[in-house]
N, C-alpha and C positions, 0 to 999 in steps of 0.2 A: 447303444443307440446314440446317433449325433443329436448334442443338444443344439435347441434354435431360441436365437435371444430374442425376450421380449423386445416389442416394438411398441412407440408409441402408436394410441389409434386411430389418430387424427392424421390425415396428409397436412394438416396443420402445424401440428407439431415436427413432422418431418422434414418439413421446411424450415423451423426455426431452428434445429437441436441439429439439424446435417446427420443423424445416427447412422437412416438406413437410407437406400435409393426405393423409388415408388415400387417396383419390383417387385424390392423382397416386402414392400410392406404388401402390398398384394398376393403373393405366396403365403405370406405370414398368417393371413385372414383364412385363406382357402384352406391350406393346410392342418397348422397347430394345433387350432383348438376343436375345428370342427369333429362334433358327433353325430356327424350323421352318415359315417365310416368309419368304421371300425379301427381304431390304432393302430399301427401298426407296434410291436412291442417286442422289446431286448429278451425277456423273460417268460413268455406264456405260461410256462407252468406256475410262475409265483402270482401271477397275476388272476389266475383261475382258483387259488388257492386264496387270494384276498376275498376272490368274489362269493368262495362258499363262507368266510370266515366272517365275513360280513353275517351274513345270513344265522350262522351262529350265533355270533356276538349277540346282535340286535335278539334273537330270540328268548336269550337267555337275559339280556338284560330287562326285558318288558314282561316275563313269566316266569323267572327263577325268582321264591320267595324272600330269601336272604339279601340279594339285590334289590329288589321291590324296598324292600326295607332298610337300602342303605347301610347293610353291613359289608359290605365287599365295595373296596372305590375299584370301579368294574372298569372304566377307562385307564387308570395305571395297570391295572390284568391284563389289560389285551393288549398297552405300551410294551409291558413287557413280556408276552410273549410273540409279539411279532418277529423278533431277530429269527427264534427258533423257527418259526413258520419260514421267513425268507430263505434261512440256509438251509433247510433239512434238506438231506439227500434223497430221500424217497419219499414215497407217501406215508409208509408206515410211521416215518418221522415227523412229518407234518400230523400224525394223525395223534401222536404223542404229545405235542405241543398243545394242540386242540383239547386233548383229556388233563394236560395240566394245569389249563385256563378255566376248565370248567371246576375242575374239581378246586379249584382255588374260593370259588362261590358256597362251597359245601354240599351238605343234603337238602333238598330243597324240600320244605313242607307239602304233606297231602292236606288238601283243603275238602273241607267236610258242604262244602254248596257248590251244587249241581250247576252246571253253566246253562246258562240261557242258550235258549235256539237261534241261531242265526243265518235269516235266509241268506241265501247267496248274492244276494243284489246287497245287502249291508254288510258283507263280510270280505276288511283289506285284507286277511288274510287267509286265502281260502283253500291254497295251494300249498301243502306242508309235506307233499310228495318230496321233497330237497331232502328233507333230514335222510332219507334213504339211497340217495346216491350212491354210488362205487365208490368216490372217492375219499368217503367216509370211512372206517373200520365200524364192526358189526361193534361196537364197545360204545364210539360218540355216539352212533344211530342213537344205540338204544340208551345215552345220557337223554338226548335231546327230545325224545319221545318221552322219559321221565319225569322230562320240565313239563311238557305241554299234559301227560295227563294229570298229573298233581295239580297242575295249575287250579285255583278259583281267583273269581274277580278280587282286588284290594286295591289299595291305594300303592303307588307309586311312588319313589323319592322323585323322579326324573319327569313327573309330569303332575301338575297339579290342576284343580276346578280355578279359575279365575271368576272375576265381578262380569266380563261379558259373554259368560256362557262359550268360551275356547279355551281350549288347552293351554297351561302356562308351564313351557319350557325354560324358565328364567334360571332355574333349579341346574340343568344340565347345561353347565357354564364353565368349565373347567379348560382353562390353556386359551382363553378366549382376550385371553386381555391385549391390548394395545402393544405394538411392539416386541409381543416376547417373539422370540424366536421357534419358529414352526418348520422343525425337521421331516424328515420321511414320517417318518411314524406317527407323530402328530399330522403332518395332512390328512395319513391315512384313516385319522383317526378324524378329522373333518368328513371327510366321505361318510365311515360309517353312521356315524350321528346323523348326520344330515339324510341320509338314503332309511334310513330305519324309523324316522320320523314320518317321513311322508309316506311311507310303507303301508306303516300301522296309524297313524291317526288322521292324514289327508283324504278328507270327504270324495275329493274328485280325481281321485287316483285312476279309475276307472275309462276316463276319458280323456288322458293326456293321447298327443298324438305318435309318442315312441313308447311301449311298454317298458314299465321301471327297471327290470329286470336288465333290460337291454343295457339302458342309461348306465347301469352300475357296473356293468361290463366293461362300456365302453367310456366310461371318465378313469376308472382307475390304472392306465397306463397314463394317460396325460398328466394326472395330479402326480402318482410316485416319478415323473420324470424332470417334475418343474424345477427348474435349474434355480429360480429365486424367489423370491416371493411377487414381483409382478405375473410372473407365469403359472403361479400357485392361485392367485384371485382372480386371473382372468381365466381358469380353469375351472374355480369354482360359481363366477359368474353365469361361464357357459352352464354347468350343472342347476345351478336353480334355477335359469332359465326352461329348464328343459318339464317343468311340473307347469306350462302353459296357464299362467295363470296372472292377470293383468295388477295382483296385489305381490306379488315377487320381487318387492323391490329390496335391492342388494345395498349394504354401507360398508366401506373398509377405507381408512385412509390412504392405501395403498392404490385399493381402486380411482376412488374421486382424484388423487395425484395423476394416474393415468390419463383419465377421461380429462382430466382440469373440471376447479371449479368456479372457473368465471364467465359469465353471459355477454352475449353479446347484445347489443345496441336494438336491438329487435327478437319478436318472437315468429314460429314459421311455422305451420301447417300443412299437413299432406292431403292437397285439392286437386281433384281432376290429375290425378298421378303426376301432380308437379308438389316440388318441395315451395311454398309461395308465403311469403312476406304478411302477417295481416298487422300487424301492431307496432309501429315505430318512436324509438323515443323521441320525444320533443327535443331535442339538441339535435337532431340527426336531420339532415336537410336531404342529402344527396341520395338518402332511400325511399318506397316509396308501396305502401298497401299494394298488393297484387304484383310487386314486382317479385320473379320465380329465377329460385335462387340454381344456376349450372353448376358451378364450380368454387371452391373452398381452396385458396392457393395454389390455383392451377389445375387444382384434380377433381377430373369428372364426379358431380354428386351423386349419378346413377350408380357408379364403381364403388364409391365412398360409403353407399348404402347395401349394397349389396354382402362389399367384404367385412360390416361390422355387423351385418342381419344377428348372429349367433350371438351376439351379446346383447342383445335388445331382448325385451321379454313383454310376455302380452297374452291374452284367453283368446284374443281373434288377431286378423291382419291389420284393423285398423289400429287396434293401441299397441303393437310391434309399430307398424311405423311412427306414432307417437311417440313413445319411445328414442325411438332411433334417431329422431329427427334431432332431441335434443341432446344426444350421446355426441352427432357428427358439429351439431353448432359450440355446444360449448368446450371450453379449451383452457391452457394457458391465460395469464395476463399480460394484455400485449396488443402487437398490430397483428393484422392477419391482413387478407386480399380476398374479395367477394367478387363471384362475377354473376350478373342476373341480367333477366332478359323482361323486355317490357313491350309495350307495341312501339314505341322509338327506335329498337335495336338491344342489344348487349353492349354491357360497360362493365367496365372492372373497377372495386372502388377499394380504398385503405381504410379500414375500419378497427377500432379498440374493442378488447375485450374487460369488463372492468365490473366486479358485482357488486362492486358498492357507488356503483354509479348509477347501474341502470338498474336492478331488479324491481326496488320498490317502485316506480315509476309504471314499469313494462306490466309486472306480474299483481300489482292492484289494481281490483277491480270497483271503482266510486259511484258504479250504478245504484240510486235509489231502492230502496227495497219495495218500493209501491209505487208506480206510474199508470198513470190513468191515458188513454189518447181516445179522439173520437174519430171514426172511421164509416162515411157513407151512412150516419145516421145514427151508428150502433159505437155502443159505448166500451173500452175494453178496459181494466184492471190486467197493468200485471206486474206480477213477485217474483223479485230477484232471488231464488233460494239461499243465495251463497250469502247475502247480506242482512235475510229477515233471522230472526230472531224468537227467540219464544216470548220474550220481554215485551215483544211489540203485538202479542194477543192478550185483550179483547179488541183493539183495537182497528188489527188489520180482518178481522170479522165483520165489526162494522164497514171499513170501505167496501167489503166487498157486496154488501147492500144497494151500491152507489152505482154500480155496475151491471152491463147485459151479461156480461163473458168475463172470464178469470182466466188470464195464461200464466201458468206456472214454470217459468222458465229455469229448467233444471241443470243448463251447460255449466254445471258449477259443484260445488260439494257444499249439502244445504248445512244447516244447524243444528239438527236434531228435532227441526219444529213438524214433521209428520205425526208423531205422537200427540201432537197440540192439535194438529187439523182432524185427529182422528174424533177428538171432541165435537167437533163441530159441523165437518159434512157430511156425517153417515147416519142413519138411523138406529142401528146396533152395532156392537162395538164391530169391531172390521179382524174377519178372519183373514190375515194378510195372505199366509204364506206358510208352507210346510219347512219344518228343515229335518236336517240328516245332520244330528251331533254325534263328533267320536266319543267313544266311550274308555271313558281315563282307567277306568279301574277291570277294562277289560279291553286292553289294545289289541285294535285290528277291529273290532266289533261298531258297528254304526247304529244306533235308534232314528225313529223315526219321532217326531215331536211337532202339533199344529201351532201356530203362534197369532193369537189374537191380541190386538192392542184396541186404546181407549175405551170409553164407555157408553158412544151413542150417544144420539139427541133428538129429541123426539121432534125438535123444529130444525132441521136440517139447514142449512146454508144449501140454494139451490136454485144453481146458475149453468150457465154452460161451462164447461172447462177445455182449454187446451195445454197440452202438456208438450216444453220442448224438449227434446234431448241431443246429443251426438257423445263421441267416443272420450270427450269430456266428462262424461256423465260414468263415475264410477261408485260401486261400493254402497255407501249410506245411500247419494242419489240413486242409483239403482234401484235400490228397495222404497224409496220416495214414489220415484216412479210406478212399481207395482202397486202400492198404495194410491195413491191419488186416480190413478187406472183404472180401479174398482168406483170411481164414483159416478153411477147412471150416465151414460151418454159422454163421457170423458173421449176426447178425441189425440192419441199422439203423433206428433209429428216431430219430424228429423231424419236421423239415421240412427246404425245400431250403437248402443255403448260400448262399456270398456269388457264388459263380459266377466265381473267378478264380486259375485254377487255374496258377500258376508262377512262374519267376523274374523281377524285376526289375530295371528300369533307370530310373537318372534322366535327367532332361532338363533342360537349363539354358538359360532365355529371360531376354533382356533386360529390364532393371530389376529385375533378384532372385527372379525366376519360377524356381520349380522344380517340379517333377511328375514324375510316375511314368508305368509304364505294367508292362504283362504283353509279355514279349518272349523267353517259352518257350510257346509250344502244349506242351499236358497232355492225354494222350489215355488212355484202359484200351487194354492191352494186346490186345483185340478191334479198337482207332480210334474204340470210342466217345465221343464229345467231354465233356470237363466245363465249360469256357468257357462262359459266361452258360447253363449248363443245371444246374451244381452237382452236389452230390453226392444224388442222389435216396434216401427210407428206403424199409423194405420195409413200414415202419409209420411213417404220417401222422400225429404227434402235437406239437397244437400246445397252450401256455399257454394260460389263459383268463381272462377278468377274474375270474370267483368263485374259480377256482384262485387271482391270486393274492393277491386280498382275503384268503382264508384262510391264506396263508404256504405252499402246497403247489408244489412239484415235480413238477408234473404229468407232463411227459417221463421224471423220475427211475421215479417210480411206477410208468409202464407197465412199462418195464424190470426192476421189482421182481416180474418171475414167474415162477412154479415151472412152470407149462405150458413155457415155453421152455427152463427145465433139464432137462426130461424128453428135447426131440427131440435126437435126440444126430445129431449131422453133418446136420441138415435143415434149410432154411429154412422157414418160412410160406410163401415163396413155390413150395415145391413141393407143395401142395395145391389148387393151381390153375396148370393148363397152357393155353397158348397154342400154338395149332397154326392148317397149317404155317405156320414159319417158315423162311426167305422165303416171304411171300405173294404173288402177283398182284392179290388183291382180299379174299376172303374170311378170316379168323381165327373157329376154334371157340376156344371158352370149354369147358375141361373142369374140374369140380370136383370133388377126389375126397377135401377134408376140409369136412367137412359140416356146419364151425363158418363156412366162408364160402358157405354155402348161402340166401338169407335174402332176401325179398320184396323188403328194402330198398339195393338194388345202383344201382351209377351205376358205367356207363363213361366216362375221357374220355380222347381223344387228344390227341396234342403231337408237334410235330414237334423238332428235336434243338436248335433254339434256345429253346425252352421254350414254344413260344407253341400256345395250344390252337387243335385244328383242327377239334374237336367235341363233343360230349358228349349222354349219353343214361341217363334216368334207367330203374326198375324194371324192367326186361326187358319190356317190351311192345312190340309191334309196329308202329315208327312211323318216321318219318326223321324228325332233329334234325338240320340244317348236311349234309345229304344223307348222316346217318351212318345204316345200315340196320341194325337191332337184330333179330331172329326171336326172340322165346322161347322157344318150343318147344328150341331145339338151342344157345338161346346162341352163336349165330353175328354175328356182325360184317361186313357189308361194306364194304371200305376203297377200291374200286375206283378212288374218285374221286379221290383224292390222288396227286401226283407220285410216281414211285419215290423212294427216299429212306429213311433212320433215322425212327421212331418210338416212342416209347413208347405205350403202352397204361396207363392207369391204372385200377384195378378198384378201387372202392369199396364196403366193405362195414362192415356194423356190428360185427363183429370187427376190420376194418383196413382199411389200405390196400395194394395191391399192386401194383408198377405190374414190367414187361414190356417190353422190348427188343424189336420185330419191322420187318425189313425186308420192304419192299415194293419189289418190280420193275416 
């Protein structure tokens, strides 16, 4: 197979370094790393022979006893039998390799406790039809089947309980250090590790948008072909990106050296499908809030975005392009060339990249953690999440006495203080939220677990709330959000978040690879899911480029009204009912606040991974994606859709509303 050199992944960088022409760097993006086709591969047979060996390896390393127990170092086994797997001439050879790696492990003990039941919705491993393949000999089959029925739960060397209730893979570290050098068989041996983890212990396996299966297919010719180590991590990049998940963030020196780690002079956000300016450093004159950024040393940013999409990672579209946004800004240290467009025209300017110049400036945030304003009468309080503190209760209890309304403005990663507020604004302790924890001592297996925090108060703290969010809002805020949610008459507004909703765990791959993952399922206390669907508002409100030309708060503003301190325990959303719920097919639309009454209405559906399954504009009587609208009765036919979670999104020129309905 022709090898293809890494490229830097900035047109930035291709400007300053002259390596490649814009070309091949754009071939380079299209081509190399993408999975979302199939390799094309020198070797198919050794390649299909990694991908059952995989399968192998991993099974035997998480249910062969002697392993579990760290008497076999199980990754030098499979180092050294892979040579024999690459050359064997036949299968029968390969299949000899396979029973010498096994049996290297020894007998593996029968366990005397019966394994627990696991339904099929909590079990990553449910599919064990593999072991029987063809291209097994009747001898591995029946190893492999050996492990799995002797198997009983225990403890593992390679996975441990942690202090926050996730998996601690700190343990399976081995080849991971800085600098060593990472041959074929050590990458291959990154794959395995990494693919066998998210296997058996990743909550939301279930719901990626390529099955794993595929994924492992289809990285393992890329990774055994990577000519050096930048082709090797941006290989493995791609791969951890591909568990869709907005807590996936990747470290390797190697990497951050590609990408660069110096910021530039400003930060940029994805508005109205523009890449657009909101935050500039005080030294920077020539730039300017809401100016929308084209081009990055001459190359189109639409192109720039596109061909680095596959290394960006994210649970929805909006924190992929979060993501991405700052993959394509930052760079090198040095000059670069910006070109953006404003209502004046397009200019092109010379700009430094420098992070010890700008970051602290750009990336702190010196808002107050309590501001109070008065608006039309009514009085507001509100908390900067990212800046309060738990230090600052009893305190910020009392102001909030002082006050009609409380906005808890969540665009931020708060302090841990939800656990503080659960003292205080609920009346018994707050049943938050369900999770789905892996189960250590019997990989592959999920439980289910409710999670109740604080202890109630019988004198409530009890005001109006608004709560803000956008795709800033990840993780602890997420769960902030669910919390504060649940308090009577809470109203949110924004847009959706980061879509990754829980604890994490690292992951430690050879050559200094480390990465993350989400490895607690986050559900409401209903099992509505929040993983790659986020915390949804009750009001849709997003930034705008003339919002932030003029320096406004757009999300802040809406929040700023006195009609919302008036509905005392009511949402907006009960002025428009959804019925029945469960449905079989049909949903009425009933409107009984006659501010969301109005010609100019749009429905759209979604199903619980976020992804729309229809939509239909003004109430008139038509099919869109076979969705059937009646005006006359504001009826909905959903017939055609699997049983399943949905949302309902009701658009109006008051708000937005969106609606929870199952369908049978």
């Amino acid at each position: 197979m022709m090898k293809t050199h890494p490229l830097p992944f900035r047109a930035t960088k291709v400007a300053l370094k002259n390596k490649f022409s814009f070309c091949s760097f754009i071939l380079f993006s299209l081509l190399l790393f993408s999975l979302s086709v199939s390799a094309q591969v020198a070797d198919s047979v050794y390649y299909e022979r990694l991908y059952y060996t995989c399968k192998v390896w991993g099974h035997a390393k998480y249910y062969h006893s002697r392993i579990a127990e760290g008497k076999v170092n199980w990754d030098n086994v499979l180092l050294n039998a892979l040579s024999g797997i690459k050359n064997a001439p036949n299968n029968q050879a390969f299949n000899d390799s396979l029973l010498v790696m096994l049996q290297q492990a020894g007998e593996t003990e029968a366990g005397i406790e019966l394994l627990p039941e696991v339904p099929d919705s909590l079990n990553n491993n449910l599919d064990l039809s593999w072991i029987y393949h063809p291209i097994f000999s009747n001898e591995v089959s029946a190893l492999l089947d050996t492990i799995m029925q002797r198997f009983t739960p225990r403890p593992n060397v390679y996975v441990k309980p942690s202090a926050i209730n996730a998996p601690d893979f700190s343990s399976d570290d081995t080849y991971s250090s800085v600098g060593l050098v990472v041959n074929e068989f050590r990458r291959i041996l990154a794959v395995f590790r990494y693919w066998n983890i998210i296997h058996y212990f990743y909550p939301y396996k279930h719901i990626m948008d390529q099955d794993w299966e595929t994924t492992l297919k289809q990285i393992i010719p890329t990774v055994v072909e990577a000519s050096n180590a930048v082709e090797y991590h941006l290989a493995m990049r791609v791969f951890t990106a591909k568990i869709n998940d907005s807590h996936a963030f990747f470290s390797s020196n190697t990497y951050f050296d590609w990408r660069g780690q110096q910021c530039p002079p400003f930060i940029a956000r994805w508005i109205e499908e523009e890449v657009v300016i909101t935050k500039v450093h005080s030294t920077i004159s020539s730039l300017h809030k809401g100016d929308i950024i084209t081009k990055i040393d001459g190359f189109n940013i639409v192109v720039l975005r596109d061909s680095l999409r596959k290394f960006s990672y994210g649970s929805n579209e909006i924190s992929i392009e979060k993501n991405l946004i700052d993959m394509i800004l930052w760079g090198d240290i040095g000059s670069f060339s910006l070109t953006v467009l404003n209502e004046t025209g397009e200019r092109t300017l010379t700009l430094f990249r420098n992070y010890d110049t700008y970051y602290s400036e750009l990336y702190q945030d010196n808002t107050p953690y309590w501001r109070e304003t008065t608006l039309n009468g009514c009085r507001f309080g509100i908390v900067h999440m990212g800046n309060l503190t738990n230090a600052h209760f009893p305190d910020i209890i009392d102001k909030f006495h002082t006050v009609d309304a409380i906005i808890f403005d969540i665009r931020n990663y708060p302090n841990g203080t939800l656990w503080s507020f659960a003292n205080y604004l609920f009346e018994e302790p707050l049943y938050i939220a369900n999770f789905t924890y892996p189960d250590i001592n019997y990989p592959g297996r999920l439980f289910w677990e409710p999670e109740v925090i604080g202890e109630g108060n019988t004198n409530p703290v009890r005001k109006k709330i608004m709560i803000l969010f956008d795709e800033r809002t990840l993780s602890q805020a997420e769960y902030t959000c669910m919390g504060l949610g649940q308090i009577p008459g809470a109203i949110k507004i924004g847009s959706t978040t980061a879509a990754a909703d829980g604890n994490i765990s690292y992951i430690y791959l050879p050559g200094g690879i480390s990465t993350i993952a989400t490895f607690l399922g986050t559900y409401y206390p209903d099992y509505t899911p929040t993983q790659r669907i986020g915390i949804i508002p009750d009001y849709e409100v997003r930034p705008t480029i003339q919002g932030i030309r003029e320096g406004r708060d757009e999300v802040l503003e809406f929040a700023l009204n006195c009609d919302f301190v008036g509905i005392e325990n009511m949402t907006k959303e009960e002025g428009i009912l959804v019925y029945p719920n469960p449905t079989t097919g049909d949903l009425r639309i009933e409107i009984s606040d006659m501010r969301y009454e109005t010609l100019d209405m749009r429905y759209e559906i979604f199903d619980i991974y976020g992804r729309k399954m229809a939509q239909v504009s003004n109430l008139t009587s038509q099919v869109s994606n076979h969705l059937i609208v009646s005006s006359s009765n504001h009826l909905i036919n959903i017939s055609h859709l699997p049983a399943g979670v949905y949302f309902v999104k009701i658009c109006t020129e008051a708000g937005i509303i969106t609606k929870k309905v199952i369908k049978y």
